[in-house]
C-alpha positions in Angstrom: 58.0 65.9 54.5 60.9 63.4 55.9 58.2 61.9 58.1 55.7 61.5 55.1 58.5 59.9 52.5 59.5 57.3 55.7 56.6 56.4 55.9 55.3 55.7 52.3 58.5 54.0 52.1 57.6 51.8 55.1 53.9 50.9 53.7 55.1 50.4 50.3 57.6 47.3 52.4 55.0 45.6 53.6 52.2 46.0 50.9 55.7 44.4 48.4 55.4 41.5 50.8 51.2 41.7 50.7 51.1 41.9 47.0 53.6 38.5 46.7 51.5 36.4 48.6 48.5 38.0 46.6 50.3 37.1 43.5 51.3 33.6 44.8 47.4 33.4 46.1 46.2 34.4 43.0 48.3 31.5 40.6 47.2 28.6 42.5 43.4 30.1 42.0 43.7 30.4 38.6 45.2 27.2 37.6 42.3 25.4 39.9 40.2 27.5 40.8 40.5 26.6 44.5 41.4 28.8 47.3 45.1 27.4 49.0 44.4 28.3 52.3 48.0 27.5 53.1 49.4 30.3 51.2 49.7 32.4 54.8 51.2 29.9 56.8 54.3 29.2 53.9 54.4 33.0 54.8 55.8 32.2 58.1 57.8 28.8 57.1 59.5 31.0 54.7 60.7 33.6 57.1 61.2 30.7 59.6 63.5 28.8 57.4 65.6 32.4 56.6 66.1 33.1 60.3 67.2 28.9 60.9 69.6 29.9 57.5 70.9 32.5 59.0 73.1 31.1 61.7 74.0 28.5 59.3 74.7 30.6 56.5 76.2 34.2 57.6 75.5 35.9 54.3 73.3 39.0 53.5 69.5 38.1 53.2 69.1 38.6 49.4 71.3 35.5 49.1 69.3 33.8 51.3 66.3 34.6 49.6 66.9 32.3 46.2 67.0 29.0 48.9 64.1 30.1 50.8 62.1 30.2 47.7 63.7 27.1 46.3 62.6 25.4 49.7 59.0 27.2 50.3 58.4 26.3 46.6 59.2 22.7 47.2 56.5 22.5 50.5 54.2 23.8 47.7 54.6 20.4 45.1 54.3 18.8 48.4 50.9 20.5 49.1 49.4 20.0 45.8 50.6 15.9 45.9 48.8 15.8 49.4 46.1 18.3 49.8 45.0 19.2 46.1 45.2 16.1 43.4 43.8 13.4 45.5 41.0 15.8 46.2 40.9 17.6 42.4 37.7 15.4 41.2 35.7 16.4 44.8 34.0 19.5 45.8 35.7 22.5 46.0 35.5 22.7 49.8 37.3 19.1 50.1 40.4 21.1 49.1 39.9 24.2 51.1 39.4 21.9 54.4 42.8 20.2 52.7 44.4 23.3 52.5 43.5 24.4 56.0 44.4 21.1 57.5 47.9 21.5 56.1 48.3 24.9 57.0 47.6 24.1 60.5 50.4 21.2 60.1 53.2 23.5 58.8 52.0 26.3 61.4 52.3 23.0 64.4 55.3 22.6 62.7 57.0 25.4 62.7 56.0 25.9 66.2 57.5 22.9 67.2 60.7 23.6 65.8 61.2 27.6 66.3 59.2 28.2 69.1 56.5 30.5 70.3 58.7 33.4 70.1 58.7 36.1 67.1 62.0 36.1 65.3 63.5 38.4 62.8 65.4 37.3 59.6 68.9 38.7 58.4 69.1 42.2 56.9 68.8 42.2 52.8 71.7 44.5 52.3 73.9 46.4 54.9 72.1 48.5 57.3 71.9 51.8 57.1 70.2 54.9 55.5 69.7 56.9 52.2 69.5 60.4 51.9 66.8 61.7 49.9 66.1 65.5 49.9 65.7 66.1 53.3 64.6 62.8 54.7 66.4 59.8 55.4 64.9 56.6 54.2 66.1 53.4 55.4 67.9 51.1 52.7 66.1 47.6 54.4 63.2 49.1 53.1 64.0 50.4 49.9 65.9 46.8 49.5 62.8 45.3 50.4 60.4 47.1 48.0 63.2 46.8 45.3 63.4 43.0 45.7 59.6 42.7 45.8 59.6 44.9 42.6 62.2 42.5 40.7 60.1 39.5 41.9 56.9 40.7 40.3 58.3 41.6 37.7 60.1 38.0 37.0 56.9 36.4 37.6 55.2 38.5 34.8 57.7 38.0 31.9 57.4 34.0 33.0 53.7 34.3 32.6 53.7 36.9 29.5 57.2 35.8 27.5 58.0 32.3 27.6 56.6 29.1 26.4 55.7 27.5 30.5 53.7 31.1 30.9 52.1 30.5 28.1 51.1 26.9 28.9 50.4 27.7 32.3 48.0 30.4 31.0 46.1 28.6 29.1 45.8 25.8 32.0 44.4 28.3 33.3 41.6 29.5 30.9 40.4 26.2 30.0 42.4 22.5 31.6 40.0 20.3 29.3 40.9 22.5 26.3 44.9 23.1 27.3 44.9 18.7 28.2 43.6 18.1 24.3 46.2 20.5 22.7 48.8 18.3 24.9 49.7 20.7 27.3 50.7 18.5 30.3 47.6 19.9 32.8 48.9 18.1 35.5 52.2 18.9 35.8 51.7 22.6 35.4 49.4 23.0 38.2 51.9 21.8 40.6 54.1 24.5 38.6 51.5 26.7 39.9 51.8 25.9 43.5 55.6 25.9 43.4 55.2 29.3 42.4 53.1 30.4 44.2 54.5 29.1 47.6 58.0 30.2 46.5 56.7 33.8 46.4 54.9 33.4 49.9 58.4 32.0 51.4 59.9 35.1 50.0 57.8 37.0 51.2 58.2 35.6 54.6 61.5 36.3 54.6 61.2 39.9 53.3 58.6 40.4 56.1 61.2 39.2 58.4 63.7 41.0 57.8 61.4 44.1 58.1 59.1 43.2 61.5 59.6 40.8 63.7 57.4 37.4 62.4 55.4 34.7 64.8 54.7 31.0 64.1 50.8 32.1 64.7 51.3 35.0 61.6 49.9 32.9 59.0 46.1 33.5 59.4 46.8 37.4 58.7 48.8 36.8 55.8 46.3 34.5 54.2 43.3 36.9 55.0 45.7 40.1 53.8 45.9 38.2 50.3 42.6 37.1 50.1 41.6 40.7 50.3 43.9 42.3 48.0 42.4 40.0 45.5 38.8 41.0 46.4 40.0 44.6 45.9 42.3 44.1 42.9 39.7 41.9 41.2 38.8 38.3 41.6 42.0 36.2 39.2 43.9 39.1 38.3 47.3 38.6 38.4 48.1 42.4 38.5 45.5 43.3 40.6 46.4 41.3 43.3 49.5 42.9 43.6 47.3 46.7 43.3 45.4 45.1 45.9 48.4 44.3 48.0 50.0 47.9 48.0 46.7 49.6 48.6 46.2 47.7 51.8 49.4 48.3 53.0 49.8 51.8 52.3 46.0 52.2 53.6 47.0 50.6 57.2 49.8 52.5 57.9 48.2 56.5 56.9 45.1 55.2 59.0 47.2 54.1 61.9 49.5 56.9 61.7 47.1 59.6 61.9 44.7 57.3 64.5 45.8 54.1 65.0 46.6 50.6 64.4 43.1 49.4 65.5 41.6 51.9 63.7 43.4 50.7 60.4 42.4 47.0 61.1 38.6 48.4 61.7 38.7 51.1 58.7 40.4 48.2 56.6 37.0 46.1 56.5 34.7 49.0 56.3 36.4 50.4 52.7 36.4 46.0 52.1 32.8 46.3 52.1 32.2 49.3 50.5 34.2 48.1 47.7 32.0 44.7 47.9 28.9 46.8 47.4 30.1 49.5 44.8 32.2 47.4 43.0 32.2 43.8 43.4 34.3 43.2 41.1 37.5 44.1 42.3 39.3 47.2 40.9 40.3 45.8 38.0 37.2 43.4 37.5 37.9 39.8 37.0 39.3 37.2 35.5 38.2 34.0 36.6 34.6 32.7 36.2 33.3 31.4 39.4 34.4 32.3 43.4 35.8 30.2 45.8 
């Protein structure tokens, strides 16, 4: 029983850092209806730019996480000035290869500047463990699950209770529409990647301090996301963060009772059993045409 609360406590971790870079994914899509292929590789500048901080700053990691978000969210106005509003008017696949192209910068990037080497960020809290019952549960992880939790649930009374959600949800629904009732489009989709880089640099930060992270992480992060959203439902804001847990907490049962390959392999076979039973998603979706 200790072993089995550990580790639902360890998936539930990392499927809070999936489902925030599923949620983050999953804002940018619906305010453009593009795919930000970059959304993996602020992943890793985000926990990156907590373990540069952490030298600097010698503070616990939840009050490093505010700056990396602040920062991470700032690389995304930059990515929408540089890889999504020159190309808005184009095909859709101008600003994936955009997207890409920038992701491979920030990845060359970080490389440059941190190394090849995997690094860990600071601890969110002080380490230790929680007794629960019988088992012992360690508090990284329940900081991390509870900081994921407060994140998420931030983002939805922004989107659900104030006046920018409610612009930026009906940017969403319909620009043209939204742009006539004088709801300033443009501004709010770079809102839209702010946000949604933000919560990919947190999560990068949260993954960090969990496992150690590498500057060539980015390409699993993006393609995690991109499947919670296929199995939470295409544009749903609450299934990509379903999506995100169920991956997680699938990975680690299936690599715990086999292993880790067996989880990656075991992973895309229930993907495309979902594709052909129900290709909507979970939760069916939201936004009217794939990217």
């Amino acid at each position: 029983m200790s072993d089995l609360l550990q580790l639902i406590v360890s998936a539930l971790s990392l499927g809070a850092t999936y489902a925030l870079v599923a949620l983050g994914f999953v804002l940018v899509l619906n305010a453009t209806n593009a795919v930000n292929f970059a959304q993996g590789e602020l992943v890793v500048a985000g926990g990156f730019l907590a373990i540069a901080l952490a030298p600097l700053l010698p503070v616990p990691g939840i009050v490093l996480l505010p700056l990396v978000a602040v920062a991470t969210g700032a690389i995304g106005l930059l990515l929408s000035a540089v890889a999504y509003f020159p190309l808005r008017r184009r095909p859709p696949t101008a600003v994936f290869v955009s997207t890409i192209a920038f992701g491979i910068i920030l990845q060359n990037s970080v490389l440059r500047l941190a190394g090849p080497e995997p690094g860990g960020a600071p601890p969110l809290l002080a380490d230790g463990a929680v007794e629960v019952g019988e088992a012992v549960v360690g508090r990284q992880s329940l900081a991390v699950v509870a900081a994921a939790a407060i994140l998420v649930l931030l983002v939805h009374i922004l989107i659900e209770r104030t006046q920018l959600g409610r612009r930026l949800r009906a940017t969403a629904q319909d620009p043209e529409i939204a742009r006539a009732l004088g709801v300033p489009v443009v501004p709010l989709i770079a809102v839209s990647f702010a946000l949604g880089a933000a919560l990919a640099g947190a999560a990068g930060l949260l993954v960090a301090n969990q496992f150690f992270i590498s500057p060539g992480d980015g390409a699993n992060f993006m393609l995690k996301a991109y499947i919670a959203v296929v199995v939470g439902g295409w544009g749903r804001i609450g299934g990509a963060v379903l999506g995100g847990l169920l991956i997680a907490l699938f990975e680690s049962f299936v690599a715990a009772a086999v292993s880790q390959l067996a989880a990656e392999v075991l992973l895309y076979v229930a993907l495309l059993a979902i594709l052909a039973f129900r290709p909507t998603g979970l939760l069916g979706e939201t936004a009217g045409r794939r990217a």
